[in-house]
C-alpha positions, 0 to 999 in steps of 0.5 A: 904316639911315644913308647909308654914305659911300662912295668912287667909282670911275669908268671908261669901258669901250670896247667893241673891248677884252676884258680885264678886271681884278678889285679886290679888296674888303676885308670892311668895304667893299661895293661896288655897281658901276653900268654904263650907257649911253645913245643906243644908237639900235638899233645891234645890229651893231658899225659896219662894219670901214670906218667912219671913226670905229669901225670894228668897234666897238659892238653888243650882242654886244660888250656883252653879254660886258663885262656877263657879265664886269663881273657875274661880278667883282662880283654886286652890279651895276645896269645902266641906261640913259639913253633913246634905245634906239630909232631910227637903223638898219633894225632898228628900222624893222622890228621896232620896238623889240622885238628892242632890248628883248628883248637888253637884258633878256637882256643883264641890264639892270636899267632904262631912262628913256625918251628922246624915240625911244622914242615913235616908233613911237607908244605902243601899240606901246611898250606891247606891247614891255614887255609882250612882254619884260617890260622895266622903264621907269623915268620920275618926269616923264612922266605917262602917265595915260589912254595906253597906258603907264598902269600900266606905267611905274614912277616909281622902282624901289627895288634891294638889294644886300648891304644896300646900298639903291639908289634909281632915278628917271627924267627926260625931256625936254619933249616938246612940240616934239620928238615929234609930239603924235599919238605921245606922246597925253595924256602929261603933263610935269612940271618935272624939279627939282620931281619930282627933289625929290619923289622924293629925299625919298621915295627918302632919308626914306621908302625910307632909301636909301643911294644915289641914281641919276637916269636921266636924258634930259635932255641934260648941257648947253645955252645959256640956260634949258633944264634939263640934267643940269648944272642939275638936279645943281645945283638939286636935293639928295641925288641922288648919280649922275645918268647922262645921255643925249640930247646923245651927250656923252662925258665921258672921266671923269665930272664931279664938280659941287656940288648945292644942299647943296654936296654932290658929284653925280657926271654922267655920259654916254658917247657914242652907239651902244653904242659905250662903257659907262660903269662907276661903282663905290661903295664903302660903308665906315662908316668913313672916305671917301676917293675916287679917279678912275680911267679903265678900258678894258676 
C-alpha cells in the first residue's frame, strides 16, 4: 500500500474544559487521530485549587474522561507519550512508577519512550512495573542488552488503523551526565539520527507504513551542537510527526519544520504535568491534499 497523502489537524486540549466537538469524516477520508503528552512527573491529582498557575487543572482523572471522550469521536486514536512519566510528587516516592503505569494502561495508552526519570528508581524496579501492568515501552536508541529491560523494550511498534499503517519508534536522550550510572547499568546509547534513519527505512520500505511517528525525549531545542527535536526533524527523512518531551515546551500549535527531503515534519510538545494533551489528527484521502491548522480547547 502507498503512503496516502494526508491533511493534518492540529490542537491543544486543556484539561480544565469538558466539551467536546465532532468532525465529521467523508467516506473517502480516514482519519487517525494521535493524543499525547509529555512530562506528566507522577502529577496524579489536578494542582491544588491555590496554585498560582493552574489551579485545579491536570490529573489523570481529568485526562482520562477527554481520552474516553476523544476515543468515542473517533475509534481510530493512538495515544503516546513523550517520557518523564515518573518523579516530582510523593506518589512517586512511594510506589515507584507502578500506580502511573497502572492508570495509564487504563486510561488507554497505547506506548511511551523512555525519559531520563524513568531510570530513577533503578531498572529492576522498572522492569517489575512493565511486567506487573503489562505496559508498552517504545526506545530505538537505547540499548538495553544484558540489563533488566532486555527483551522488554520494543524498538518500534507497527499499529493498524482501518488499513491505515501507523509506524512508532522512540528516542532518548544521552544518559551519560544526566542519570546516575549505578541506575541505567549497561544501557547503551546510539546517536538518534543514525537510529531515526535505520528505523524510517525499515518502518517506510519494510513495514509500508503510511505514517511515521517518533517519541521523542529528546528536548525541542537548545544552544550549540546537542541534538533535538528540531535538529533531528531537520537532519533526518520520512519522519511525518515527531512528539517531544524533556524541555516542558508548550507550543501553542505544533511547528511545521522542512526534513532533509524538503519534506514537512510537524513537532510537537505540551507542556509539563498533564496539564495539557496535545491531539493531532491525519486525514488520508488518495485524492487531493489540502491542510489546515486549527487550536481546540476542549
Amino acid at each position: 500500500m502507498n503512503r496516502r497523502k494526508f491533511i493534518y489537524n492540529s490542537s491543544i486540549a486543556s484539561l480544565s474544559v469538558v466539551g467536546l466537538n465532532s468532525c465529521n469524516i467523508l467516506d473517502k477520508n480516514v482519519k487517525i487521530s494521535i493524543l499525547h503528552t509529555n512530562d506528566v512527573h507522577s502529577q496524579i491529582e489536578p494542582f491544588p485549587f491555590n496554585h498560582n498557575i493552574y489551579p485545579d487543572r491536570g490529573g489523570f482523572a481529568k485526562r482520562a474522561n477527554i481520552f474516553k471522550g476523544l476515543m468515542k469521536i473517533n475509534p481510530n486514536t493512538l495515544i503516546f507519550d513523550a517520557g518523564d512519566i515518573f518523579q516530582g510528587t510523593p506518589y512517586f516516592n512511594f510506589f515507584q512508577g507502578e500506580l502511573e503505569l497502572n492508570l495509564m494502561k487504563k486510561m488507554g495508552y497505547n506506548a511511551a519512550t523512555i525519559g531520563n526519570h524513568e531510570f530513577d528508581a533503578g531498572l529492576d524496579i522498572l522492569k517489575r512495573n512493565i511486567l506487573n501492568n503489562d505496559f508498552q515501552f517504545i526506545s530505538s536508541n537505547y540499548d538495553f542488552t544484558n540489563t533488566a529491560l532486555e527483551g522488554l523494550v520494543s524498538r518500534y511498534k507497527v499499529y493498524k488503523k482501518q488499513n491505515i499503517k501507523i509506524g512508532v519508534f522512540g528516542l532518548g536522550i544521552e544518559l551519560n551526565g544526566l542519570v546516575n550510572s549505578s541506575l541505567y547499568k549497561e544501557t547503551k546509547y546510539h546517536d538518534p539520527i543514525e537510529i531515526s534513519n535505520e528505523m524510517t527505512h525499515k518502518l517506510k520500505t519494510e513495514e509500508k507504513c503510511d505514517l511515521i511517528i517518533c517519541i521523542s525525549h529528546l528536548g525541542h531545542t537548545y544552544q550549540g551542537d546537542k541534538i533535538s527535536d528540531l535538529k533531528l526533524g531537520r537532519l533526518t527523512s520520512d519522519i511525518d510527526l515527531i512528539i517531544g518531551g524533556h524541555t516542558h515546551t508548550l507550543l501553542k500549535k505544533p511547528e511545521i519544520i522542512k526534513n532533509s527531503k524538503n519534506k514537512d515534519v510537524i513537532i510537537n510538545q505540551v507542556g509539563s504535568n498533564g496539564v495539557y494533551v496535545g491531539k493531532i489528527d491525519f486525514n488520508f484521502s488518495n485524492f487531493n491534499k489540502n491542510s489546515n491548522n486549527s487550536l481546540v480547547e476542549v
